[in-house]
DOZAVEX-45406 format. One record per residue (C-alpha): x negated, y, z. Coordinates in steps of 0.5 Angstrom, whole numbers, padded with zeros to 4 digits, always signed. Last residue first. Layout:
XYZ;...
END
This chain:
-0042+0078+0055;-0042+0080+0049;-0044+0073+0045;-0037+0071+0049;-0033+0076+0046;-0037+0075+0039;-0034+0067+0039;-0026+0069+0041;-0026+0073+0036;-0027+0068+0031;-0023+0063+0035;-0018+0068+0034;-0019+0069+0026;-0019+0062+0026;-0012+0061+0030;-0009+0067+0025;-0011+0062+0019;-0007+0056+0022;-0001+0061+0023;-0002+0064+0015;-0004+0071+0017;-0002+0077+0015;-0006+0084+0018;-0003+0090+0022;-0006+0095+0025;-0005+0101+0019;+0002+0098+0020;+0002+0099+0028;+0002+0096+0033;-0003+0100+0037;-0008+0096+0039;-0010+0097+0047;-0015+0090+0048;-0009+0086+0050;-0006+0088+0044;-0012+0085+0040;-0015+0091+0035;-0014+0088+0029;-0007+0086+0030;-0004+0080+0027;+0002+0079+0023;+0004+0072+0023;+0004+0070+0016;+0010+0064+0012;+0016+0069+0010;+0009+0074+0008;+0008+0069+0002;+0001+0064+0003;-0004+0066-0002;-0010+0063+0002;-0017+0064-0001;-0020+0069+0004;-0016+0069+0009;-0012+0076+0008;-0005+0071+0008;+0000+0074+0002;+0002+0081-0002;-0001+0085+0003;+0001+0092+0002;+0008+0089+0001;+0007+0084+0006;+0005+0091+0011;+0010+0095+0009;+0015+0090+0011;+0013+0088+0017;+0014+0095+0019;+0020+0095+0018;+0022+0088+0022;+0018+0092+0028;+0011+0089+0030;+0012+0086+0036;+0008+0090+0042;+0015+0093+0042;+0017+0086+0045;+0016+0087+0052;+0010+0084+0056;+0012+0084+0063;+0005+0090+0066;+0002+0091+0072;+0005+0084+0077;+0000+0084+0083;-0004+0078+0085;-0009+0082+0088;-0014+0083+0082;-0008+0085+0077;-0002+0080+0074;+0000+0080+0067;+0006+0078+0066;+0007+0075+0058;+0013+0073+0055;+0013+0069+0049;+0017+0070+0043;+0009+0068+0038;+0006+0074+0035;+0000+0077+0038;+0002+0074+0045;+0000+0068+0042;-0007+0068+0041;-0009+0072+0047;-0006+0066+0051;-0008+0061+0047;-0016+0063+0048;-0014+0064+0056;-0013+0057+0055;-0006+0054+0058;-0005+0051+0065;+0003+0047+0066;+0007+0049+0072;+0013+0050+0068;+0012+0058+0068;+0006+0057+0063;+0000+0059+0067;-0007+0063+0065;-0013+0060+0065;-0020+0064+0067;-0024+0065+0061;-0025+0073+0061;-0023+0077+0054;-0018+0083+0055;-0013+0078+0058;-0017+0074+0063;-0019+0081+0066;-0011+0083+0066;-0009+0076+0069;-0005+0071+0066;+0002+0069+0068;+0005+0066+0061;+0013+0065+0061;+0017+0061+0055;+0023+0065+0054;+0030+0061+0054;+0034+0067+0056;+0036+0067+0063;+0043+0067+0065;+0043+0061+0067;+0040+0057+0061;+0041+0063+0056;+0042+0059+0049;+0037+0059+0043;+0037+0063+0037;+0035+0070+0041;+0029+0066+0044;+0026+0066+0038;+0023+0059+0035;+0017+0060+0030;+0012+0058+0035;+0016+0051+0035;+0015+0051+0028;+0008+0052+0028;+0007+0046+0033;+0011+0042+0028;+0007+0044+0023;+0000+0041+0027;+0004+0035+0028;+0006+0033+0021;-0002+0036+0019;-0004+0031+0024;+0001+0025+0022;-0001+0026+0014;+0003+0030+0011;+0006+0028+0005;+0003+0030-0001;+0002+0037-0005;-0004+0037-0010;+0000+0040-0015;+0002+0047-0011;-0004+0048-0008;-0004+0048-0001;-0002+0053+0004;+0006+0053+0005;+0005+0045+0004;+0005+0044+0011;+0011+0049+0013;+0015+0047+0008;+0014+0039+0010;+0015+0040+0017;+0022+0044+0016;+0025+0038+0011;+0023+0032+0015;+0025+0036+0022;+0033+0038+0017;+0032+0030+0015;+0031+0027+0021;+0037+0032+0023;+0042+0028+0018;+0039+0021+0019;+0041+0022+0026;+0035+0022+0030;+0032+0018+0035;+0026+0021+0038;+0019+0019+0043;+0015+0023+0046;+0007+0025+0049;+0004+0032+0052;-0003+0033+0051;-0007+0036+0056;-0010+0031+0059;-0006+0030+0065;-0001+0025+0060;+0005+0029+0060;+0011+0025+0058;+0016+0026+0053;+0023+0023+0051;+0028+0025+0046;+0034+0019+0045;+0040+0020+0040;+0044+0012+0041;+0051+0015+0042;+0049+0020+0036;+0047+0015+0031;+0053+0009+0033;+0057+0015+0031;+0054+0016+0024;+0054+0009+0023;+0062+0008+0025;+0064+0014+0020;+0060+0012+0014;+0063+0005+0016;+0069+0008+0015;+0069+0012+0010;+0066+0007+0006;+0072+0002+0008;+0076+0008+0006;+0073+0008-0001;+0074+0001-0002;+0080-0001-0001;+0084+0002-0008;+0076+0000-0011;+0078-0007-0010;+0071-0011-0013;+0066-0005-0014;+0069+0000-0008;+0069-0007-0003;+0061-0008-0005;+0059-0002-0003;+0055-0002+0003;+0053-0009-0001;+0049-0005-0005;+0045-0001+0000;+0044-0008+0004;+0043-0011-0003;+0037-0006-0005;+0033-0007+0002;+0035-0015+0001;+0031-0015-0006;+0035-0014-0013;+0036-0018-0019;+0037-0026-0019;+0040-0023-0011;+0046-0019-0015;+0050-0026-0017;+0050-0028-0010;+0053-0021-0008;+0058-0021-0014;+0061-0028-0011;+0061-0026-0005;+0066-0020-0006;+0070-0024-0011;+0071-0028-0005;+0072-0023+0000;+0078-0020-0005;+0082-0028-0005;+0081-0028+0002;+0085-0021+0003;+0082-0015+0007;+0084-0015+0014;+0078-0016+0018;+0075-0010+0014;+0069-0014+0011;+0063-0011+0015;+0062-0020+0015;+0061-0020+0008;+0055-0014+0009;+0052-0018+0013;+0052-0024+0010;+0049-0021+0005;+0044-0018+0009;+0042-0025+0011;+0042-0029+0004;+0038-0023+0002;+0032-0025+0008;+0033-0032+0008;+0031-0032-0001;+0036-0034-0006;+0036-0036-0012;+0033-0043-0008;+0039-0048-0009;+0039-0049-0002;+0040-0041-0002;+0045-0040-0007;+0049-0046-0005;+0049-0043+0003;+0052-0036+0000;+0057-0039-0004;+0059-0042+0002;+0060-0037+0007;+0063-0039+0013;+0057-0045+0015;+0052-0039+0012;+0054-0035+0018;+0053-0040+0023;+0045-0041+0020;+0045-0035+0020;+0046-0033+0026;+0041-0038+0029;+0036-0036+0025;+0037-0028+0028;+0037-0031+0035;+0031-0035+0034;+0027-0029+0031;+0030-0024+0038;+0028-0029+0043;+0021-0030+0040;+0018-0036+0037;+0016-0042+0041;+0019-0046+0037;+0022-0051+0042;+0023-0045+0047;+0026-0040+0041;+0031-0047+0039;+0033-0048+0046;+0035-0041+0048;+0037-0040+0040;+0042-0046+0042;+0045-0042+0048;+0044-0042+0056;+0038-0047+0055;+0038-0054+0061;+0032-0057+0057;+0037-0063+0054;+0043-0058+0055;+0041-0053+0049;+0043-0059+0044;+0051-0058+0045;+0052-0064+0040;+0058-0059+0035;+0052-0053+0037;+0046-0057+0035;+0050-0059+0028;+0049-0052+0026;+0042-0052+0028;+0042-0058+0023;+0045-0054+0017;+0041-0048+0019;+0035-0052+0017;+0037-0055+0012;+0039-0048+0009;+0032-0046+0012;+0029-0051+0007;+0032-0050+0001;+0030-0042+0001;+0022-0045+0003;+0023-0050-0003;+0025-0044-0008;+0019-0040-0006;+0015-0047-0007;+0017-0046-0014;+0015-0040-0014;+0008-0040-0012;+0008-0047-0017;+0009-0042-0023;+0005-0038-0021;-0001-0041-0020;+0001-0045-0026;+0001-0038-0031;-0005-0037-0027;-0009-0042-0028;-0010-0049-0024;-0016-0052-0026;-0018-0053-0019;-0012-0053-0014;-0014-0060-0011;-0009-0064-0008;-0010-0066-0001;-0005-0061+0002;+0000-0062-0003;+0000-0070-0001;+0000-0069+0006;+0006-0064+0004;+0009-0070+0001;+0008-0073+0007;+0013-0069+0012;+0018-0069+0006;+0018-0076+0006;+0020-0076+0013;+0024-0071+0014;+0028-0075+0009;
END
């Protein structure tokens, strides 16, 4: 049988597809979907057969999947996944019928698989039958992404007085597998950027999801709004993080969780020497000026020898009063063509702080995060054409 099967596609190879339309095309793309279904229930068949005749001891393999992954060459985790199914399938039947006569696919016959197997161990044959036979049904209409959320609830569909306890369950189950597997990594590069990786629990990826996207849609235009793209998701959680305020976060031996910035008087009032975060890490001057209009960083400022003049208070800050006259006063952002409400502006001094301007109302101007940058790049450019 292999054999002829093995020649048939010879034939198939040889055949020429000129004068095949459309309508032929896809009838034949879909008749070879079906053949490729049919040929990965053989395929588990004979794998299931490995396993009676020990096949893994020819080359010496610890497992079937061993074997087959080496004999292949596909990878461990492909070959395992292929070995599972085969084995499932010899429990399922119906499943294995669906898939040898092509209605359904490898990938929906291994998520409904799945979902039979997340069957509370309990549950009555005659339920896990009935379970079946409505997955296999569903694969005439939905792909695996739509099954696996299907199958999810199959139990409340066929023994709805099961169901919602065993949803409970597995809900229960994901959302503690979730937090064991909750992961933060970062890593410095030397070059300025820091680099990580996470793993949230679905409702924390969302409250991200949902905080980046308000900060990057605050300054577009309410028809033209899309997901933002990875610059955009990056340059809003910077804002973000800017945004947090010592006084919600927990003190860490006794200490508040303030950033810290060491910067000279002389770089403070427009030099270009660095300034130096309290983690060892170097910060422009330019930042440096930047943040201390708003951000909840603490900045000591040292004199020529190194003396510490002044620990930033936050009376710099505008008061919670004065920030309301000023949105009141300023409606929205000052750039030009940005109409960003108040709850989303820094206020900006006109009269940098390090420079001797009062924080006052008279001072005080809103800006959206982004455009308080320009404002300081723009500040930053006439100290430099003064000097």
């Amino acid at each position: 049988m292999v054999e002829a099967i093995d020649a048939a596609l010879d034939d198939g190879y040889a055949a020429s597809l000129i004068g095949l339309d459309a309508e032929g095309t896809a009838q034949v793309l879909r008749a070879l979907g079906a053949l490729a279904s049919r040929l990965e229930d053989l395929t588990g068949a004979v794998l299931r057969h490995a396993e009676d005749v020990h096949v893994e001891d020819l080359n010496g393999a610890t497992s079937v999947a061993v074997w087959w992954s080496n004999e292949m060459l596909v990878t461990r985790p492909a070959a395992h996944r292929q070995v599972r199914l085969a084995e499932a399938l010899g429990r399922y039947d119906r499943v294995r019928e669906a898939l040898c006569s092509g209605v359904a696919n490898p990938e929906q016959a291994s998520v409904v698989v799945l979902a039979l197997d997340d069957l509370p161990e309990d549950v009555d044959a005659a339920v896990q039958a009935k379970a079946e036979i409505h997955l296999v049904a569903l694969c005439d209409h939905f792909d695996a992404k739509g099954l696996r959320h299907l199958g999810r609830h199959i139990l409340t569909v066929v023994a709805p007085e099961l169901g919602e306890a065993h949803e409970a369950k597995l809900l229960e189950d994901e959302e503690r597998r979730a937090r064991e597997k909750t992961r933060l990594t970062m890593s410095r590069d030397g070059q300025g950027l820091v680099h990580g990786r996470f793993s949230l629990p679905e409702l924390h990826g969302a409250m991200l999801e949902k905080a980046i996207q308000a900060i990057g849609w605050a300054d577009q235009d309410p028809e033209k709004r899309a997901k933002p793209n990875p610059v955009q998701a990056g340059e809003a959680l910077c804002e973000l993080l800017e945004r947090l305020h010592d006084k919600d976060l927990p003190s860490v031996g006794g200490v508040g969780a303030t950033v810290v910035v060491t910067i000279t008087l002389e770089t403070l009032q427009g030099g270009l020497a660095e300034a130096a975060l309290d983690n060892g890490d170097r910060l422009s001057a330019t930042t440096a000026r930047r943040v201390a209009c708003e951000a909840g960083i603490l900045p000591v400022v040292l004199g020529g020898k190194g003396e510490v003049l002044d620990i930033g208070r936050r009376r710099r800050f505008h008061t919670r009063a004065q920030r309301i006259a000023i949105a009141q006063r300023d409606k929205h952002c000052q750039w030009t063509g940005c109409d960003a409400p108040p709850s989303r502006c820094h206020v900006h001094h006109l009269i940098p702080w390090a420079r001797g301007g009062g924080t006052s109302v008279e001072q005080g101007r809103l800006y959206f995060p982004r455009h308080h940058h320009k404002v300081h790049e723009l500040m930053e450019q006439s100290i430099r054409q003064q000097t």
